[in-house]
TORGUNU-771431 format. One record per residue: residue in three letters; residue number from 1; x, y, z of N, C-alpha, C in turn. Coordinates in pm, whole numbers, plus 50000, padded with zeros to 5 digits. Each point is the difference from the previous one (the first is absolute). Layout:
BEGIN
ATOM   residuo   num   n_east   n_north    n_up   ca_east   ca_north   ca_up   c_east   c_north    c_up
ATOM       ALA   NUM        X         Y       Z         X          Y       Z        X         Y       Z
...
END
This chain:
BEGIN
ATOM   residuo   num   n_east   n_north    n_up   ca_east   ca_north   ca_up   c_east   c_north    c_up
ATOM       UNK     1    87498     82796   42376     49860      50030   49976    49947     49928   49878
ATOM       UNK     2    50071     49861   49936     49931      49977   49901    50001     50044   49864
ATOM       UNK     3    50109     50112   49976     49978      50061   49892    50183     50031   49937
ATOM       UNK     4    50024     50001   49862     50115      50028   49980    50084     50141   50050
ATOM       UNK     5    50072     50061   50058     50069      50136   50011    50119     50027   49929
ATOM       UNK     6    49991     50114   49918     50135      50031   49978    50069     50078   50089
ATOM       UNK     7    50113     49939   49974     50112      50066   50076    50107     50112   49952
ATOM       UNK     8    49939     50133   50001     50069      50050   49903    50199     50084   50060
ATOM       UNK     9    49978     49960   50139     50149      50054   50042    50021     49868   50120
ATOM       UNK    10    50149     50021   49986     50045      49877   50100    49927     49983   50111
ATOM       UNK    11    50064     49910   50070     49898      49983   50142    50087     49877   50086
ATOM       UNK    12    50037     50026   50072     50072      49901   50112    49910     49976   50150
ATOM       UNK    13    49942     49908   49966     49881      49897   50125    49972     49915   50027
ATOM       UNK    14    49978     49917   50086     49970      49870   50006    49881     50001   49993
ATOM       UNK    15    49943     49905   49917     49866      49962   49991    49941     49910   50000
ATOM       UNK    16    49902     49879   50087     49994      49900   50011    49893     49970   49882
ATOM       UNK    17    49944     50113   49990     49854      49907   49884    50055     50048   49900
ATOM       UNK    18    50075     50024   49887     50053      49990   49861    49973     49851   49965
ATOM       UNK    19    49938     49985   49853     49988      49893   49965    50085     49986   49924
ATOM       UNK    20    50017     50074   49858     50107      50071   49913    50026     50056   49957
ATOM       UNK    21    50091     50038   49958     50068      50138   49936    50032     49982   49867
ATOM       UNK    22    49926     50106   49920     50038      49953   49854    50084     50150   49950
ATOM       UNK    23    50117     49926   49937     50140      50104   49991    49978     50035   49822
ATOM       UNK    24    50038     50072   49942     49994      50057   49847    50084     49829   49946
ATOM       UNK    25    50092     49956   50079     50029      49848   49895    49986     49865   50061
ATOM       UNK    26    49894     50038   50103     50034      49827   50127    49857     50075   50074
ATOM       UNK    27    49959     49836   50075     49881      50025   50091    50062     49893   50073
ATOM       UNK    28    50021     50087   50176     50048      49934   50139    49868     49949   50056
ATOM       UNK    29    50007     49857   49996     49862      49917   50107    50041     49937   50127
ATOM       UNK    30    49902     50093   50066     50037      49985   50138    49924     49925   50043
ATOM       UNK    31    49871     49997   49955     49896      49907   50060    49940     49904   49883
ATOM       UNK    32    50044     49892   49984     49918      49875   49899    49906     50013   49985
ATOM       UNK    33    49917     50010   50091     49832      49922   50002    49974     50150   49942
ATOM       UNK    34    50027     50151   50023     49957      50110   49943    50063     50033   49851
ATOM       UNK    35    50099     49891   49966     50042      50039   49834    49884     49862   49955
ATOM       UNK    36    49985     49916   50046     49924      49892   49937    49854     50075   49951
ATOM       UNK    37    49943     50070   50098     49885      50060   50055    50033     50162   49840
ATOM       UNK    38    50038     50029   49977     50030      50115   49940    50010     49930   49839
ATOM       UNK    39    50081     49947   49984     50045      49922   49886    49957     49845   49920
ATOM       UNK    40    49879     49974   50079     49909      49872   49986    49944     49954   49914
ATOM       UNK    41    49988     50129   49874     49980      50000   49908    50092     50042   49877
ATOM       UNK    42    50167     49977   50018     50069      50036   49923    50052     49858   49953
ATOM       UNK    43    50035     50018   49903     50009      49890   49904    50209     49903   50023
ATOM       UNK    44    50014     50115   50082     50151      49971   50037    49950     49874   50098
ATOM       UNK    45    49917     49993   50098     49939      49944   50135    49986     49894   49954
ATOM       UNK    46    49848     49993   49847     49995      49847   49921    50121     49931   49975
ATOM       UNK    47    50053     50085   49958     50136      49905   49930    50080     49895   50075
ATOM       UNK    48    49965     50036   50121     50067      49891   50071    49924     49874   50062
ATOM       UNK    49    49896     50000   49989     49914      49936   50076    50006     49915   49911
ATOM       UNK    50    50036     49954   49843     49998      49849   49944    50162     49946   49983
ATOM       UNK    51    50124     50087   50088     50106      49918   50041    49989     49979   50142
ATOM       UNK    52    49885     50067   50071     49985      49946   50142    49965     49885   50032
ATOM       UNK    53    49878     49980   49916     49925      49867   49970    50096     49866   49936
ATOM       UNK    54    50037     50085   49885     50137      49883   49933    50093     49952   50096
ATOM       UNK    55    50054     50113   50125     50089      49892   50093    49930     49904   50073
ATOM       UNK    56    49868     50003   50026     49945      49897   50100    49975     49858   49881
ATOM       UNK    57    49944     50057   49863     49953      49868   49910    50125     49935   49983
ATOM       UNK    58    50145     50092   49980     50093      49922   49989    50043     49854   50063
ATOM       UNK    59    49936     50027   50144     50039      49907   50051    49887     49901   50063
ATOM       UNK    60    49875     50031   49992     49896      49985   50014    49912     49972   49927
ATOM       UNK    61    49926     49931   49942     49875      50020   49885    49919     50053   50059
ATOM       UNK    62    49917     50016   49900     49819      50096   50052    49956     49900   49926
ATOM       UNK    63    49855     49969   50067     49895      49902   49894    49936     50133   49902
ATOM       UNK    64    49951     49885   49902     49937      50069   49856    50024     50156   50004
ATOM       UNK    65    49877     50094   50001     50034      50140   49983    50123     50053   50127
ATOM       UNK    66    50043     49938   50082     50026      50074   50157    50094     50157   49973
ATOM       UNK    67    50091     49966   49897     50112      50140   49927    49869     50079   49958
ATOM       UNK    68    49888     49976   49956     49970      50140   49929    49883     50057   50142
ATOM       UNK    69    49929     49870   50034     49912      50072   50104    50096     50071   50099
ATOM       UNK    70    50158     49982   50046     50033      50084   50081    50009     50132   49980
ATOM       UNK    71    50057     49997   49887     50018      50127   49911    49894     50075   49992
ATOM       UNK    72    49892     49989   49971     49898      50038   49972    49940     50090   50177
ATOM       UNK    73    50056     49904   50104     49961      50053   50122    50072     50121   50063
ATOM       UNK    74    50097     49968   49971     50198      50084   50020    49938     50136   49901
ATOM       UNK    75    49972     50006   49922     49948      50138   49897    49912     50096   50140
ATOM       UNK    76    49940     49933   50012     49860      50065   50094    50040     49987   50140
ATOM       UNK    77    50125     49963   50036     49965      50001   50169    50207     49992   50063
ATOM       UNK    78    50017     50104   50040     50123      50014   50040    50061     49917   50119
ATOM       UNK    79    49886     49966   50092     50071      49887   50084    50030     49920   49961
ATOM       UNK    80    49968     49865   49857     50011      49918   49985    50134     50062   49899
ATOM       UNK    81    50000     50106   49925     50107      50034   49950    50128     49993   50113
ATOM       UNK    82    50003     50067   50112     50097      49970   50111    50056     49882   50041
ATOM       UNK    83    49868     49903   49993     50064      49880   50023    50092     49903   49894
ATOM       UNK    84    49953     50059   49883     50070      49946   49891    50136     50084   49990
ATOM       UNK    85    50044     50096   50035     50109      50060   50056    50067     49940   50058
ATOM       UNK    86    49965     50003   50099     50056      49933   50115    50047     49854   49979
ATOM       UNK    87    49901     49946   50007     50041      49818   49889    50136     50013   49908
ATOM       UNK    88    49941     50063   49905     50128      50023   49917    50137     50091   50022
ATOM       UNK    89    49988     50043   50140     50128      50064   49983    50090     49943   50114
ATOM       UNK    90    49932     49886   50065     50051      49901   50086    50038     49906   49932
ATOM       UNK    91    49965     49965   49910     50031      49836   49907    50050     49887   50108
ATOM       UNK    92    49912     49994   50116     50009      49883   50040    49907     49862   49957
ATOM       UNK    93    49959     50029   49908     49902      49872   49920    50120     49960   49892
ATOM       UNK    94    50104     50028   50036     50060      49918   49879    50075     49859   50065
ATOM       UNK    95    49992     49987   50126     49990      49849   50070    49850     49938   50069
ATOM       UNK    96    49902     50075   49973     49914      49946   50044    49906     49902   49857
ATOM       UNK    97    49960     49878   50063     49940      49867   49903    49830     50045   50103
ATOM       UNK    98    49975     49936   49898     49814      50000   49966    49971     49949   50192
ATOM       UNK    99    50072     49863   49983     49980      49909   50133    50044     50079   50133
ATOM       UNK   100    50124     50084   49980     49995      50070   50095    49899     50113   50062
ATOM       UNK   101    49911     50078   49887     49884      50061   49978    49865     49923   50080
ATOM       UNK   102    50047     49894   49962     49869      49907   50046    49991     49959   50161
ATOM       UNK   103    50132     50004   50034     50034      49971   50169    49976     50123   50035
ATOM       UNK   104    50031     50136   49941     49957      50095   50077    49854     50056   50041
ATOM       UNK   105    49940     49940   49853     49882      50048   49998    49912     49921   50124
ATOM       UNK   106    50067     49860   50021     49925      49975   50119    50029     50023   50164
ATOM       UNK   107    50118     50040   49959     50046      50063   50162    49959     50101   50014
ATOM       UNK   108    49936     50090   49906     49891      50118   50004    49858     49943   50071
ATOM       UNK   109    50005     49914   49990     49838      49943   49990    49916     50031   49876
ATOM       UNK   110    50075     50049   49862     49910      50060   49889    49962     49856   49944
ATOM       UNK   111    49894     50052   49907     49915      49910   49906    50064     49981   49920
ATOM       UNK   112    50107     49849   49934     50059      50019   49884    49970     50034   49883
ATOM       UNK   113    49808     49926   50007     49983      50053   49869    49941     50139   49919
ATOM       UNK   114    50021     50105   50108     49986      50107   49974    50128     50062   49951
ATOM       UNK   115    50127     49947   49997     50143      50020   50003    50013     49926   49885
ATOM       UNK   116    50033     49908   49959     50032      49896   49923    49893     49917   49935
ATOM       UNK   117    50049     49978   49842     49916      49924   49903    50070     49932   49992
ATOM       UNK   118    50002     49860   50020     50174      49893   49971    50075     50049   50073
ATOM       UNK   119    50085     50027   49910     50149      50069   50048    50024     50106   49908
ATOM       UNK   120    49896     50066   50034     50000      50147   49923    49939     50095   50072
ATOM       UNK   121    50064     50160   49997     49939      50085   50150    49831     50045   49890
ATOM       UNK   122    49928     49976   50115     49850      50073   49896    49988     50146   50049
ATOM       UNK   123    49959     50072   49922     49962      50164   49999    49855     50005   49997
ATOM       UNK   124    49941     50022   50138     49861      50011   49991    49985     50200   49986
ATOM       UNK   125    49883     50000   49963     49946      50108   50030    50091     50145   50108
ATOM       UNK   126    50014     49943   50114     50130      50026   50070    50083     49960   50081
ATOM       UNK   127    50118     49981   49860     50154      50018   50056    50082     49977   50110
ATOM       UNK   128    49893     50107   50098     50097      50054   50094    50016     49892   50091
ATOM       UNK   129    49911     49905   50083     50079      49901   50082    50102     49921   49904
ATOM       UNK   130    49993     49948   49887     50080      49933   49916    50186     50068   50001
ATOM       UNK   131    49973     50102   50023     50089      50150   50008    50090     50009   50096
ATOM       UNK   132    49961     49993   50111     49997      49968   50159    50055     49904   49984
ATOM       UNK   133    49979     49912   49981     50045      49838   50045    50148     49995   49965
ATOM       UNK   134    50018     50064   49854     50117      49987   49908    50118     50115   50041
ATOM       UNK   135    49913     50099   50054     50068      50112   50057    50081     49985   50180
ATOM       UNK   136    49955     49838   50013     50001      49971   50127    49954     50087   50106
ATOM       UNK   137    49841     50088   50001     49951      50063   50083    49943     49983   50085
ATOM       UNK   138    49968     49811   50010     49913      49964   50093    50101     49882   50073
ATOM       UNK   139    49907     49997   50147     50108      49946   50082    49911     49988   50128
ATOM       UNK   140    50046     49889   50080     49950      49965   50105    50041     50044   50157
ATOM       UNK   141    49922     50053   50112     50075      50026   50095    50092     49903   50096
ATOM       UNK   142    50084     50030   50020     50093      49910   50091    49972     49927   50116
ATOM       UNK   143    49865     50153   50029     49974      49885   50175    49862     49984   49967
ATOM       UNK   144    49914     50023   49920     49885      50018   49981    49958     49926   49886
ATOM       UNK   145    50073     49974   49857     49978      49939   49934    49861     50066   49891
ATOM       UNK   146    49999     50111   50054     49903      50103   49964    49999     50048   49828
ATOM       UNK   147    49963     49960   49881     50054      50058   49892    49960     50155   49984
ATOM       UNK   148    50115     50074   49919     50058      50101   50040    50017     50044   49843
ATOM       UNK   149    49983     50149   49960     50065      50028   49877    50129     50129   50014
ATOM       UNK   150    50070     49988   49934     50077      50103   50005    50039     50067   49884
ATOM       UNK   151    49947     50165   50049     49968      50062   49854    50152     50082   49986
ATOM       UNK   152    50075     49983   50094     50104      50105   49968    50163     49917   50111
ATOM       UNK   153    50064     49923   49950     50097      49955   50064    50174     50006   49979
ATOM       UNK   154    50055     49974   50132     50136      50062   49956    50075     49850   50038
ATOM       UNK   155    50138     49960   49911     50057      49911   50099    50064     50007   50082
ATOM       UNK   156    50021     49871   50104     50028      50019   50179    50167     49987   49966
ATOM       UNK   157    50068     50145   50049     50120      49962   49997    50045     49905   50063
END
């Protein structure tokens, strides 16, 4: 219902909508997007969002401001926080080169220069296709050739 309950005597049930359970020394998260959603404004949440960013600059530049305007977006908006999650907890940009960025961006059919200043990723206003791209979320159909985003993917055993 939206609202915290205490639990003041045991209880053995299955329950599909628990988001989490917060214990006298630990809090169990069952559902991400509802601890993100709860905790969005806790300062534990910030803290990570400028080593999220640091794994992509590591291997990547941003033109001029691009580290602080992300940051600045990631504060205020939890999807783009997710994706910087996600980015960073894959660290597959630590073999990917600018040029390879640049072949993808056109097998997207994207605008490079909405993506790229030189050979530097640009941070417009928003992020989020820039996000996508790096997060490898976008993708073409097989028989259709149809571009396609994918907001939630698993790999093909």
């Amino acid at each position: 219902g939206d609202t915290l309950t205490r639990v003041e005597t045991p209880v053995f049930l299955f329950e599909d909508r628990v988001d989490l359970i917060v214990g006298p020394e630990q809090v169990l998260v069952l559902n991400q997007l509802a601890f993100e959603k709860w905790f969005r404004e806790s300062p534990a949440i910030g803290e990570h969002v400028g080593r999220w960013i640091g794994a992509i600059h590591e291997h990547l530049p941003f033109a001029a401001d691009g580290v602080d305007r992300l940051r600045a977006r990631a504060e205020t908006n939890s999807r783009i926080r997710r994706l910087l999650r996600n980015i960073s907890e894959r660290g597959h940009l630590a073999t990917v080169t600018i040029d390879r960025i640049r072949v993808h961006i056109g097998q997207q059919g994207l605008d490079e220069a909405t993506i790229l200043h030189g050979d530097e990723l640009l941070v417009d206003d928003d992020p989020t296709p820039l996000l996508k791209l790096l997060n490898e979320d976008l993708f073409r159909g097989g028989l259709t050739d149809a571009p396609f985003v994918s907001d939630n993917k698993a790999p093909r055993p």
